[in-house]
C-alpha positions as CSV (number, residue, x, y, z in Angstrom):
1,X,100.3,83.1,100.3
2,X,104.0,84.3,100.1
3,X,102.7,86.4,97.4
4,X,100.9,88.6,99.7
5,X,102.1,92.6,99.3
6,X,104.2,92.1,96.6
7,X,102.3,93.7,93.7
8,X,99.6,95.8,95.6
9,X,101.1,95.8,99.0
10,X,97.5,95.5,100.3
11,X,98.6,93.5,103.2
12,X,102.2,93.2,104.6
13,X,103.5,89.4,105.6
14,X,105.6,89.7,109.7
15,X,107.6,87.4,110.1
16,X,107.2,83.6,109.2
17,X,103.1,83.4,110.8
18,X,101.5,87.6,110.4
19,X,99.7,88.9,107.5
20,X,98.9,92.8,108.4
21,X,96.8,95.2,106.9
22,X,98.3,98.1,105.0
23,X,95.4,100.8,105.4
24,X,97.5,103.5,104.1
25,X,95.6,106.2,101.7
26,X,92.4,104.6,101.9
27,X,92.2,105.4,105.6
28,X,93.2,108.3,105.0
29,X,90.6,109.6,103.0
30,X,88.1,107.7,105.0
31,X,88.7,109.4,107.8
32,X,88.8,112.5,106.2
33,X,85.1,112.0,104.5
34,X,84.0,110.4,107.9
35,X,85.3,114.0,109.5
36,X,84.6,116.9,107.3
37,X,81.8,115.1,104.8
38,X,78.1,115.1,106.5
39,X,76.5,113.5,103.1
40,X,79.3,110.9,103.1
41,X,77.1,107.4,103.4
42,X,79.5,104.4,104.3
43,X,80.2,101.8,101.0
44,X,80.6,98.1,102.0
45,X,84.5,98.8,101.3
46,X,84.5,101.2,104.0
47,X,82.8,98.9,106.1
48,X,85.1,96.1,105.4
49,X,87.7,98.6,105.8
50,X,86.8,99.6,109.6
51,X,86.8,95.8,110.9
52,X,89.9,95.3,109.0
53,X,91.5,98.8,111.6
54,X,89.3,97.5,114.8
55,X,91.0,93.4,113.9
56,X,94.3,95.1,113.6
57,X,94.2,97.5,116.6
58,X,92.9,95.0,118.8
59,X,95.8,92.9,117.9
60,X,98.2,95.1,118.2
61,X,97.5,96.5,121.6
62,X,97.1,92.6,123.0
63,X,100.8,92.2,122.1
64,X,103.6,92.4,124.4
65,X,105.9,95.5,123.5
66,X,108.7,93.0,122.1
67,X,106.2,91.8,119.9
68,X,104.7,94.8,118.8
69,X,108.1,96.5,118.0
70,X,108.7,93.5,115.9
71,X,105.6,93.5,113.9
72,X,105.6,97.8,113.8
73,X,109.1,97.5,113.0
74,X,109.1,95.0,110.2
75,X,106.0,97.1,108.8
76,X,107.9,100.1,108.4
77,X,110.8,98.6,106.8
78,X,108.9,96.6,104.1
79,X,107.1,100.1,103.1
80,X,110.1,101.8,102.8
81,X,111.5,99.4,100.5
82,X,108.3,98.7,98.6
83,X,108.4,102.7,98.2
84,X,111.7,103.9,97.9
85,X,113.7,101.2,96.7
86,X,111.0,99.6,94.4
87,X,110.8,95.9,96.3
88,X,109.4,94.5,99.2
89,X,110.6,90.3,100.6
């Protein structure tokens, strides 16, 4: 499990007990196709996709703001490292 985020960074390990979703790009152009594309049909991806943002966001909000500073914090540090400095611990 330690190795989770470390090649892909699909998911992004808070603290010592967290695993979080990194929905980056995908998302992106998810809710760009769910917006602007009328023919777009849903894949099973997407669908796993959505859960994995409604699991997260519930998550989130049910956090105290300490706690969610910590996690949003820690989040945005390991992507910059992953992306500009070429690691992520």
């Amino acid at each position: 499990m330690d190795n989770i985020g470390k090649r892909d960074l699909s998911h992004i390990r808070v603290g010592e007990d967290m695993v979080w979703p990194n929905l980056g790009a995908r998302l992106n152009d998810l809710e760009w196709n769910l917006r602007h594309n009328k023919a777009y049909t849903l894949t099973r991806e997407d669908q796993l996709l959505l859960a994995t943002l409604c699991n997260a966001y519930r998550e989130i909000i049910a956090k105290t703001n300490r706690e969610r500073n910590f996690v949003c914090n820690d989040i945005k540090r390991k992507l910059k490292q992953h992306y500009y400095e070429g690691r992520i611990q």
